[in-house]
C-alpha positions as CSV (number, residue, x, y, z in Angstrom):
1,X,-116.7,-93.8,107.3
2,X,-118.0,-96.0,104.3
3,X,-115.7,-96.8,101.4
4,X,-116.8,-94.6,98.9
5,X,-115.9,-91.5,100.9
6,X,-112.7,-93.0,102.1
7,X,-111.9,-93.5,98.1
8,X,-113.4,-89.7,97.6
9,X,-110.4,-88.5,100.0
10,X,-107.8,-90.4,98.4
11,X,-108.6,-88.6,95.0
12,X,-108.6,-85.4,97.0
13,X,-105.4,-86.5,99.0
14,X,-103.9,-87.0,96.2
15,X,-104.2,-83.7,94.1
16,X,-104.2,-82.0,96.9
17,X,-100.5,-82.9,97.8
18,X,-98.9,-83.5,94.3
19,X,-99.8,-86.9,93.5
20,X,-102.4,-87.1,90.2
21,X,-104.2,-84.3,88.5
22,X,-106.2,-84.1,86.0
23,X,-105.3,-84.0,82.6
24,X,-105.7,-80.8,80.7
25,X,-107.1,-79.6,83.8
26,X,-107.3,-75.7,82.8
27,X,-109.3,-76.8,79.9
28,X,-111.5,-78.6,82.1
29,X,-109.7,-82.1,81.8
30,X,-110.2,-84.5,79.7
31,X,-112.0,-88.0,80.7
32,X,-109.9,-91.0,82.0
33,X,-107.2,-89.1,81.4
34,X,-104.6,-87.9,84.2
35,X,-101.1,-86.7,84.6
36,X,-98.8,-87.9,87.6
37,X,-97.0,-84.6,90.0
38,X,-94.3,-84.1,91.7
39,X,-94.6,-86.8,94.1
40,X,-96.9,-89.2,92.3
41,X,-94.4,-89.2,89.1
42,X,-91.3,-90.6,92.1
43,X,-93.7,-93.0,93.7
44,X,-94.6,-94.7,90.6
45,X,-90.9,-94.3,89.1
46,X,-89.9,-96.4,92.7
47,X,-92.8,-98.7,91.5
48,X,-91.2,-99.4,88.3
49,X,-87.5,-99.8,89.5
50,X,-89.0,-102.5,92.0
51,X,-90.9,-104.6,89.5
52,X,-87.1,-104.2,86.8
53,X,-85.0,-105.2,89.4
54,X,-87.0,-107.8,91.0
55,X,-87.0,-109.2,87.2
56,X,-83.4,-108.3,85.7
57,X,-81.5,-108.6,89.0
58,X,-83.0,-111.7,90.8
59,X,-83.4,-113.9,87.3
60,X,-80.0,-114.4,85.4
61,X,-82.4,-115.4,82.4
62,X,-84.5,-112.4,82.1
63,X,-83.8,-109.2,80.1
64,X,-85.6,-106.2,79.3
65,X,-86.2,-104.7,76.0
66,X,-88.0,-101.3,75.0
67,X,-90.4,-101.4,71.8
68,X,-92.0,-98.7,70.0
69,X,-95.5,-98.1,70.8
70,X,-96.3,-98.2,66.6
71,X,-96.2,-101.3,65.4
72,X,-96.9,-102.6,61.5
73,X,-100.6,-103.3,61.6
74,X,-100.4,-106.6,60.6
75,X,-99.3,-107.4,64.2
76,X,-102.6,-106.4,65.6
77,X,-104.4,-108.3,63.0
78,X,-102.3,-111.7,64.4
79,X,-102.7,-111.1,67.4
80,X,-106.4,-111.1,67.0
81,X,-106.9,-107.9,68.3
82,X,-108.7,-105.9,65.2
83,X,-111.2,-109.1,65.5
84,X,-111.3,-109.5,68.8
85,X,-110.5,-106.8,70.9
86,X,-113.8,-105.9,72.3
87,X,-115.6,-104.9,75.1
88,X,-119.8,-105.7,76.2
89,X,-121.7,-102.2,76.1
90,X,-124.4,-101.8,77.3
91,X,-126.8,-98.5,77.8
92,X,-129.4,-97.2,80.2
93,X,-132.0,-95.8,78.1
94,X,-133.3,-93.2,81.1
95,X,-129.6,-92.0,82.0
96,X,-128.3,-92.4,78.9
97,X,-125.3,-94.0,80.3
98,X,-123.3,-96.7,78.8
99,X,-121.8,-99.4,81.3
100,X,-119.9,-102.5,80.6
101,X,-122.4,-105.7,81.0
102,X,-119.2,-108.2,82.2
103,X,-118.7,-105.5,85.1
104,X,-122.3,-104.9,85.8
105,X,-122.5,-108.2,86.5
106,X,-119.7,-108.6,88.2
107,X,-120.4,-105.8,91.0
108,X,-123.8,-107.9,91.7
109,X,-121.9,-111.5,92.0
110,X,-119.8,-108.8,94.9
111,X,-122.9,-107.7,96.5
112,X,-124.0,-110.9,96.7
113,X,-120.5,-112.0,98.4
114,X,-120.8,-109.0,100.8
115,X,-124.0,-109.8,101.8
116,X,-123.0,-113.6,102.4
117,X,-119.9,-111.9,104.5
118,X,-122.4,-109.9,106.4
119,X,-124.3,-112.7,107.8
120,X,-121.1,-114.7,108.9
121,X,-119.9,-112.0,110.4
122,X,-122.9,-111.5,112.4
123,X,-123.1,-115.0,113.9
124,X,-119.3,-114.9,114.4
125,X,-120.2,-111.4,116.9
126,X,-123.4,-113.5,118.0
127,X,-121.4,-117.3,118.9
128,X,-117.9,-115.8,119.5
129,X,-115.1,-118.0,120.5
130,X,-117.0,-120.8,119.3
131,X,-117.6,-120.1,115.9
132,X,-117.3,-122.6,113.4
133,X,-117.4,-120.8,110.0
134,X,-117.5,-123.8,107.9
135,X,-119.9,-125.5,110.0
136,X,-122.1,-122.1,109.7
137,X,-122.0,-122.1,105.6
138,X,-122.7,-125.8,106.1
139,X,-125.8,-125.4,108.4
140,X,-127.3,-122.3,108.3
141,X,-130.1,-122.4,105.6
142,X,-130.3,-119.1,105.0
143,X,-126.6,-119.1,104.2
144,X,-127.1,-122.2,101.9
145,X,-130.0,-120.4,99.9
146,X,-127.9,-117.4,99.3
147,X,-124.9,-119.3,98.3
148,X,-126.8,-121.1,95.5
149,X,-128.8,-118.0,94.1
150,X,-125.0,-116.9,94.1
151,X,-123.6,-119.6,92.6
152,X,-126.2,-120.0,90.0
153,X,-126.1,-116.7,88.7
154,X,-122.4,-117.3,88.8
155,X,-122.7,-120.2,86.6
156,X,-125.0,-118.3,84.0
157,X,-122.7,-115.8,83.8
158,X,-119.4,-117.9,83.4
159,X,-121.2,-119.7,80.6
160,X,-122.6,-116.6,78.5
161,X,-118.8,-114.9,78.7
162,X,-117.7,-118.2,77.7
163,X,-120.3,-118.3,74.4
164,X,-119.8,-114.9,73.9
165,X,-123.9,-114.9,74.5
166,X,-124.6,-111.0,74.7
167,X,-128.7,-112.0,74.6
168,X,-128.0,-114.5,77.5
169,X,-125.7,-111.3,79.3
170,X,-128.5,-108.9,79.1
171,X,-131.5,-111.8,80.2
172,X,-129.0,-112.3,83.1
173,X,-128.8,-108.1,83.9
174,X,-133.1,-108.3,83.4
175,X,-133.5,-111.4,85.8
176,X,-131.3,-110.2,88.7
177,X,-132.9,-106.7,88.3
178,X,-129.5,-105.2,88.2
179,X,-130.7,-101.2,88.1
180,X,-128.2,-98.2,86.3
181,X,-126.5,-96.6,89.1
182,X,-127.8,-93.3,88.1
183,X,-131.1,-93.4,86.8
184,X,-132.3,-96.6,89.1
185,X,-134.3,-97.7,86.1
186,X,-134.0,-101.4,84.2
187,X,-133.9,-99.9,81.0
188,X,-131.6,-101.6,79.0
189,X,-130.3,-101.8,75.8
190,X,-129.3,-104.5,74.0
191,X,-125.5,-105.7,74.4
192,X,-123.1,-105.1,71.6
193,X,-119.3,-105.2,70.5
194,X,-117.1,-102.2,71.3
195,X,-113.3,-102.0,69.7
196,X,-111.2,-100.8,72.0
197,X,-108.0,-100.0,69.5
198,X,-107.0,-96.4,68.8
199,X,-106.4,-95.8,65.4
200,X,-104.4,-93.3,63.4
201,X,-102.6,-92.5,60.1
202,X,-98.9,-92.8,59.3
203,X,-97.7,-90.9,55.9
204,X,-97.0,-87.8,54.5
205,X,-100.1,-87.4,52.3
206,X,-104.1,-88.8,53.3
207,X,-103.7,-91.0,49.7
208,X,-100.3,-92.9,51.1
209,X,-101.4,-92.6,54.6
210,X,-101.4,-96.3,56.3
211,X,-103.8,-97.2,59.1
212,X,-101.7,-97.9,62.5
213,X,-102.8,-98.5,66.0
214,X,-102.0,-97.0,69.1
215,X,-100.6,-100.5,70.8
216,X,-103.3,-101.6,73.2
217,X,-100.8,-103.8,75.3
218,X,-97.0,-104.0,75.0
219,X,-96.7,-107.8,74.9
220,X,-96.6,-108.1,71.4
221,X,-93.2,-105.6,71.2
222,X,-91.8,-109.0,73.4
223,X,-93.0,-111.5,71.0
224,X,-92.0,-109.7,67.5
225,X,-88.7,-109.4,68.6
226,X,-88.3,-112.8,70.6
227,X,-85.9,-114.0,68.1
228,X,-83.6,-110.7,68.3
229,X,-83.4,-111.2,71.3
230,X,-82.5,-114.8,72.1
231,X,-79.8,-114.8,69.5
232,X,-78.1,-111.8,70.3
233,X,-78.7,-112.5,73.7
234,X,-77.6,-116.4,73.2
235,X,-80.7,-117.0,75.4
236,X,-81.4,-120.7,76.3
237,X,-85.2,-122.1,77.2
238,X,-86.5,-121.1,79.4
239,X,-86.0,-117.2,79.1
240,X,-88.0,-114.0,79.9
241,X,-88.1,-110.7,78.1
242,X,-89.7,-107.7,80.5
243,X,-90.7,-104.7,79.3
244,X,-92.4,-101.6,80.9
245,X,-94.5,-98.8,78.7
246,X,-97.2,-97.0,77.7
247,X,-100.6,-98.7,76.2
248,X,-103.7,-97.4,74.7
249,X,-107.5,-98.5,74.9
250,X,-110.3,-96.2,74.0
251,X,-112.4,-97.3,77.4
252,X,-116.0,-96.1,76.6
253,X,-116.6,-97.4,80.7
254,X,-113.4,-95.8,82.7
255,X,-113.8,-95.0,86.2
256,X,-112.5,-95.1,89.3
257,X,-109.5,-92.7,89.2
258,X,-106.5,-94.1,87.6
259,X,-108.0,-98.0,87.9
260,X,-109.3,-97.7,84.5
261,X,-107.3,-95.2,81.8
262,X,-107.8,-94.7,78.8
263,X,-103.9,-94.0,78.6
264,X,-101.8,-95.8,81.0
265,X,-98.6,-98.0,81.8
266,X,-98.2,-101.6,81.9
267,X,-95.0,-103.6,83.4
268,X,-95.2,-107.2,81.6
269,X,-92.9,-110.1,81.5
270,X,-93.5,-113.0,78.7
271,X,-91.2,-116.2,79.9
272,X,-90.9,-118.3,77.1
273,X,-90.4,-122.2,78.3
274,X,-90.8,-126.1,76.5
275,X,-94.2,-127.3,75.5
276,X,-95.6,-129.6,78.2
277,X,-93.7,-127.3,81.0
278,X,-96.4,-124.4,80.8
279,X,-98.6,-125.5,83.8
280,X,-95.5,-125.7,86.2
281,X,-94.3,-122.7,85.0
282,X,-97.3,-120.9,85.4
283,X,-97.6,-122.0,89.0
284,X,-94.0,-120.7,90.1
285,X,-94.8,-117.6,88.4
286,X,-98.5,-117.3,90.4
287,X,-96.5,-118.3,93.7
288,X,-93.9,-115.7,93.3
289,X,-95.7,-112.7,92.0
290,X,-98.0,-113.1,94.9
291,X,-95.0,-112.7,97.1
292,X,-93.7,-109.9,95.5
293,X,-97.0,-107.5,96.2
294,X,-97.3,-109.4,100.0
295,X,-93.4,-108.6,100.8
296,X,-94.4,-104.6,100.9
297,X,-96.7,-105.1,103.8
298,X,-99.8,-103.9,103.2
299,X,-101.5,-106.6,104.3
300,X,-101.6,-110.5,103.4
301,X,-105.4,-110.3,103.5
302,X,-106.2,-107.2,101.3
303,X,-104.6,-110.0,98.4
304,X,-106.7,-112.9,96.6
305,X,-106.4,-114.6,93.6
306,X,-109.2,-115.1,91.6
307,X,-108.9,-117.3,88.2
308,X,-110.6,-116.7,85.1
309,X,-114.3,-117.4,84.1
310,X,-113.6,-116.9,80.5
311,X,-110.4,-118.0,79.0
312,X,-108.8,-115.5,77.0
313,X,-108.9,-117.3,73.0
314,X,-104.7,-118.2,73.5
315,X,-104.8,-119.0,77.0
316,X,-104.6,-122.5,78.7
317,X,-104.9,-121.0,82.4
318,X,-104.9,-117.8,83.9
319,X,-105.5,-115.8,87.0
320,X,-105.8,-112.4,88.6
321,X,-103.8,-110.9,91.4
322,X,-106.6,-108.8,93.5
323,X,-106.2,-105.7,95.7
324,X,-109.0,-104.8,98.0
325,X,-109.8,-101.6,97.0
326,X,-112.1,-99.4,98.5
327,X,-114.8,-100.5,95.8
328,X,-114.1,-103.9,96.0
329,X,-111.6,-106.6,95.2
330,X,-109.7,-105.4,91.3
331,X,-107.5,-107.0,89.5
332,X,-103.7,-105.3,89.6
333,X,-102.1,-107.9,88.0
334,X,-102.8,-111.0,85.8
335,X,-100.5,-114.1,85.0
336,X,-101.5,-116.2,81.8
337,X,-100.3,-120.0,80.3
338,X,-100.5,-117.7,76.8
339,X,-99.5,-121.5,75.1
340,X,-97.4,-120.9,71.6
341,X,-100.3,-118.8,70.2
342,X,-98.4,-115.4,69.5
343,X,-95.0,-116.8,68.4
344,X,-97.4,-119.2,66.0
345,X,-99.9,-116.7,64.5
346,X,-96.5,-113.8,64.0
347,X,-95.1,-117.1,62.1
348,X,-98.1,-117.3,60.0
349,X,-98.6,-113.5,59.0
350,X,-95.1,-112.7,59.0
351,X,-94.1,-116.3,56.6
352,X,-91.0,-116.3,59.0
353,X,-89.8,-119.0,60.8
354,X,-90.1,-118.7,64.8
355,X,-88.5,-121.2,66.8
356,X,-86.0,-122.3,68.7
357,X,-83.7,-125.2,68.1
358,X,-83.2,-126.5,72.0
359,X,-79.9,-128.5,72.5
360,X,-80.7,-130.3,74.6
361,X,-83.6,-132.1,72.6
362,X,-82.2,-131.4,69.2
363,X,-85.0,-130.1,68.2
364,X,-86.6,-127.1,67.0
365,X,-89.9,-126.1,68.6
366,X,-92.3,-123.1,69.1
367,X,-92.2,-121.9,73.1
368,X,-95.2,-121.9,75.3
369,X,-95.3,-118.8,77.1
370,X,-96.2,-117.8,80.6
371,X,-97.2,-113.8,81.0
372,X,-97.0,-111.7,83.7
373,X,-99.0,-108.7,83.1
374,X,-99.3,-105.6,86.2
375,X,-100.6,-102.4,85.9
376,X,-98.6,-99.2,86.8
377,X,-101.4,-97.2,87.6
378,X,-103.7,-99.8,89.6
379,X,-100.7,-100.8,91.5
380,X,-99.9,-97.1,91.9
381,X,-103.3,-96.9,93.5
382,X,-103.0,-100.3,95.5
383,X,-100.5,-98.6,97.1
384,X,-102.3,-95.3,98.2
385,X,-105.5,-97.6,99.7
386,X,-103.3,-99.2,101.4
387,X,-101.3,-97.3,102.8
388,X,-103.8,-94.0,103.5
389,X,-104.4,-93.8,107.1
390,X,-106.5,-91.5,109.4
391,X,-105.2,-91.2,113.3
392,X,-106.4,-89.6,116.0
393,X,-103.8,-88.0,118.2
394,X,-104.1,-87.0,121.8
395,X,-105.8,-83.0,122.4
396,X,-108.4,-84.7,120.0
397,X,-106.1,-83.3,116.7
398,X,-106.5,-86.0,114.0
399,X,-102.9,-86.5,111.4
400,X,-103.2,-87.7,107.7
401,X,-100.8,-90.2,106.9
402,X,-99.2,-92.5,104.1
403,X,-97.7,-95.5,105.4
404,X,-95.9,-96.5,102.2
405,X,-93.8,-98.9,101.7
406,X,-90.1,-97.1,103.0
407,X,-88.3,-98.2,100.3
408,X,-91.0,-97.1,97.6
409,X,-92.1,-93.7,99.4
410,X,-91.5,-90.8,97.2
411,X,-89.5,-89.0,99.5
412,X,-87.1,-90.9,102.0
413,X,-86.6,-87.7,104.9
414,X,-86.8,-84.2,105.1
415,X,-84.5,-82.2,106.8
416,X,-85.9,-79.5,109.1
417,X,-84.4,-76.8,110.9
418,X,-85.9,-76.3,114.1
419,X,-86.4,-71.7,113.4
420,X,-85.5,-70.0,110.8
421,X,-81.9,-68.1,112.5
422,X,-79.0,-68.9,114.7
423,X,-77.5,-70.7,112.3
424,X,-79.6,-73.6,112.4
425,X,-80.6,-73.8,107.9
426,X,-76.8,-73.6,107.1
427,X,-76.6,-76.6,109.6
428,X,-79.6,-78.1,107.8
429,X,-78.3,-77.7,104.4
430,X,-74.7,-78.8,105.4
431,X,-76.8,-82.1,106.2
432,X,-78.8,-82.1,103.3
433,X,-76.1,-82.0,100.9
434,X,-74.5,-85.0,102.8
435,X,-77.9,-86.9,102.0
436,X,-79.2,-85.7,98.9
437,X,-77.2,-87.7,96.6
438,X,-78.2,-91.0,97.9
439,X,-81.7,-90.3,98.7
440,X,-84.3,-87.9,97.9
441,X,-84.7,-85.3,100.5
442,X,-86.9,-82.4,101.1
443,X,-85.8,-79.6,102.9
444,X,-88.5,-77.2,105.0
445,X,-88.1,-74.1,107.4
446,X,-91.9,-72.8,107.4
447,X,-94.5,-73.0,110.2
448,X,-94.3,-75.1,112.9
449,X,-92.3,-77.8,113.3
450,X,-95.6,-79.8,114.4
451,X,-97.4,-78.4,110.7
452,X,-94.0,-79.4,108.6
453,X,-94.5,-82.9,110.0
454,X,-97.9,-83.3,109.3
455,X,-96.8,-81.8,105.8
456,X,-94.3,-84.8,105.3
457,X,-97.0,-87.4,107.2
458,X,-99.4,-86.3,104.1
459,X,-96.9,-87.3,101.6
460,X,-96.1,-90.6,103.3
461,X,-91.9,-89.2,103.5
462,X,-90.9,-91.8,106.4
463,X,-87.8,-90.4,108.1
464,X,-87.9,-86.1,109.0
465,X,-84.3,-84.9,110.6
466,X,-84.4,-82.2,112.8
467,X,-82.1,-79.8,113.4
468,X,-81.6,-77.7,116.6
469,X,-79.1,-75.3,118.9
470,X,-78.0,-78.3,120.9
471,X,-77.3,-80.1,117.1
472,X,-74.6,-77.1,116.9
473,X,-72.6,-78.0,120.1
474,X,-73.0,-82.4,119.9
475,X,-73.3,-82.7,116.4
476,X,-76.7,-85.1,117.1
477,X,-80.0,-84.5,115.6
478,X,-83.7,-86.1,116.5
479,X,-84.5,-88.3,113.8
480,X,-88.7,-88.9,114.0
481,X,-90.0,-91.9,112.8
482,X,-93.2,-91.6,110.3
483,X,-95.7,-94.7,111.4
484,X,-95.2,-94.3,115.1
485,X,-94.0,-90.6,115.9
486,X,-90.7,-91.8,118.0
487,X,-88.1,-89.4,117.9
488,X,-84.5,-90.6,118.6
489,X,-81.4,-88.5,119.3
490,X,-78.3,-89.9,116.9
491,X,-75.0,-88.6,115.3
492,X,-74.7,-86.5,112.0
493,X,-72.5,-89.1,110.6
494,X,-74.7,-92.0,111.7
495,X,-77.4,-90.7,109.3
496,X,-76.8,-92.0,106.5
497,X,-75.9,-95.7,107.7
498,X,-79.7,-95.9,109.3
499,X,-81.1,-94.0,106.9
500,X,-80.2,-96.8,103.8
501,X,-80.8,-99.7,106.3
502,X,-84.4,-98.5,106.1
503,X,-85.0,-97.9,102.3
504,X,-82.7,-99.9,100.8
505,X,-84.3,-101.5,97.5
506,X,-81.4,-104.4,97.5
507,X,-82.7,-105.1,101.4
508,X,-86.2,-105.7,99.6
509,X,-84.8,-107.7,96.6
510,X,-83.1,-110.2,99.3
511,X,-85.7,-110.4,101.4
512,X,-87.8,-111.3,98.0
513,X,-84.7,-113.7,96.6
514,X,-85.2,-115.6,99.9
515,X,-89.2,-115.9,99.1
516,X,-89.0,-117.2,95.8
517,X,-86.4,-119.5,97.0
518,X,-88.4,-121.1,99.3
519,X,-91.7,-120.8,97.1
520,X,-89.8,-122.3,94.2
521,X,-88.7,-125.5,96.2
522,X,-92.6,-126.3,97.0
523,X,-94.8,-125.1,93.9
């Protein structure tokens, strides 16, 4: 099965069993736009409790804060978002279809890639055992002559982002005959500027109405209150301030499910450190948020790093955590040396003095800050790629499951009575109630036992209880396990001890507290 279809059954997968729908759906939705269900709303909630405590909990010098999504406009305006805040449009005369040049170009740099991929893996199948990889790039010339037309079309493109060259963006789309996916044509346009900001009015009447903006990142609710915070906090260099909310860009290209919203939710930490300590900062930071997505288990290899062609205008490095989605290797979360740029341009707008006098220095300077920036939604969706599974079972029967992360699933175990008499749902819900407080439970009596655990398999719910007539005479009940089907008899009142061994978020955080331990000593 190729990608795309995979992807089309995880959109289906997930409406289908309470994950995502579409917004407004009734009114036939409304674009880039979707609302979270009954499940999808506890798996991403499990998602945000992860990321706070991994922050609050493991760091003694991190906080969280909550700002409001308005903000005085004059933030935006220092922040260089109403002059800067663009995207690269460009459109497909034929289609008339409007795509984003920087991504255009991007998906061709990964069809090159593929292609390169392709032809390794061929001569690995072809040489086996005695492969040599780097040998092969080294030798083979058709490998060589791919990899420069690669790299120069890489360079061309670095160096246009760079200049902010839209001619040079569009020559490169013409001379690597990069076609619309819908029409087929090379018809372009030419590129031009698109502000991504929502604006609105705030006032009582349209003459005393002042123009506001729908925040298109929460970072700048950290920096405007940086100095409420570290002196009511009595914060001391170096410090974070997290925050998790809602932010706002009017994407003219979104796609791709909930990858790319036009409304969505970011989690972002802004760690605030001396001047000259930024670079070492920023590569603890890069270490350890790695390990934070790799500790879940989806896979070491579905990860990759990839650093920034274009430096962002307050940025002295910067980098992207990659998934490998099932259209390619996206960005879920970036980490940025932001230097003092925001606390220094909010000083300047503002006429207020931001600094911090350090102790230690006697002096008063302006922090450099290092920014951790992950998306709700595309790590939301990281999560169903990974863990959406397709297994054939013996009598040729095929199960749908989620493998999710236990601690993060949206529902820990169901409890199931085995019929629907002899007593057996009072023993369930006797059960249940013992449970339900410390972990969220379904409870199911209809069809087949066989369909109800294909029901919980679907919604990735890693631990089902049965309940039958021998439960009523030994007090024991098969517990069966999600990823591999075992089924094990144990005790009523041993439930709940192997139950939170499993899903324990504290297990994670120690087992994450030992990784950045270890990553911290050698970065």
């Amino acid at each position: 099965m190729n990608q795309e279809d995979v992807f089309k059954k995880i959109v289906s997968h997930c409406k289908e069993y309470g994950f995502v729908f579409p917004s407004s759906e009734i009114y036939d939705g409304l674009g880039a736009v979707y609302d979270y269900g009954q499940n999808g709303v506890e798996l991403k909630n499990n998602i945000k409790k992860y990321w706070w405590d991994s922050m609050t909990l493991l760091h003694d010098h991190i906080v969280g804060i909550d700002a409001a999504i308005f903000m005085h406009p004059a933030v935006w305006k220092a922040s260089g978002h109403v002059d800067a805040f663009n995207d690269p449009l460009i459109d497909n005369r034929d289609s008339k279809k409007r795509y984003r040049a920087d991504v255009l170009i991007e998906d061709h740099l990964a069809k090159m890639d593929e292609k390169i991929q392709k032809e390794i893996e061929k001569a690995a199948r072809r040489f086996g055992d005695a492969f040599d990889e780097r040998q092969f790039r080294a030798t083979s010339a058709r490998i060589i002559e791919q990899q420069a037309r690669r790299d120069e079309v890489h360079a061309r493109f670095a160096a246009a982002l760079n200049a902010s060259d839209f001619e040079a963006l569009r020559q490169l789309i013409v001379d690597c005959e990069i076609v619309c996916p819908v029409s087929g044509t090379r018809n372009w346009t030419e590129v031009r500027q698109f502000n991504l900001m929502f604006a609105t009015e705030m006032g009582s009447t349209s003459d005393g109405a002042t123009k506001v903006y729908l925040r298109p990142e929460t970072a700048q609710g950290i920096f405007v209150n940086f100095l409420n915070v570290q002196k009511t906090g009595r914060m001391k260099i170096p410090f974070g301030i997290a925050q998790i909310g809602k932010a706002f860009r009017n994407e003219i290209v979104a796609r791709q499910f909930v990858f790319r919203m036009r409304e969505f939710e970011q989690m972002e930490m802004q760690f605030f450190v001396r001047p000259g300590e930024e670079l070492e900062w920023f590569a603890r930071w890069k270490a350890f948020r790695m390990k934070w997505h790799r500790v879940l288990g989806l896979g070491d290899a579905k990860y990759r790093f990839h650093d920034h062609d274009k430096l962002a205008h307050y940025a002295n490095a910067a980098t992207d955590i990659e998934f490998e989605m099932p259209f390619g290797f996206k960005e879920v979360e970036g980490i940025h040396s932001r230097t003092d740029f925001d606390l220094s341009q909010h000083e300047k707008y503002s006429g207020k003095k931001i600094q911090y006098f350090d102790p230690e220095l006697n002096a008063s300077y302006t922090p450099y800050v290092i920014e951790t920036s992950i998306g709700v939604d595309r790590m939301f969706l990281s999560l169903l790629v990974g863990a959406y599974c397709e297994e054939a079972l013996e009598g040729g029967e095929t199960r749908v499951v989620l493998k999710l992360p236990d601690v993060l699933a949206p529902v820990k175990l169901a409890v199931l009575p085995l019929v629907r008499k002899d007593g057996l749902p009072e023993k369930a819900a006797e059960i249940l109630r013992l449970l339900r407080f410390d972990f969220r439970c379904q409870y199911d009596e209809k069809d087949s036992i066989g369909k109800r655990y294909r029901r919980q398999d679907a919604i990735g719910t890693p631990y089902c209880i049965t309940v039958d007539h021998q439960t009523l005479d030994d007090g024991a009940v098969t517990i069966r396990y999600r990823d591999t089907m075992r089924q094990e008899r144990v005790p009523v009142d041993r439930l709940h001890g192997i139950i939170a061994g499993k899903v324990s978020m504290s297990g994670l955080l120690y087992r994450l507290q030992q990784e950045q331990d270890e990553t911290w000593k050698t970065v």
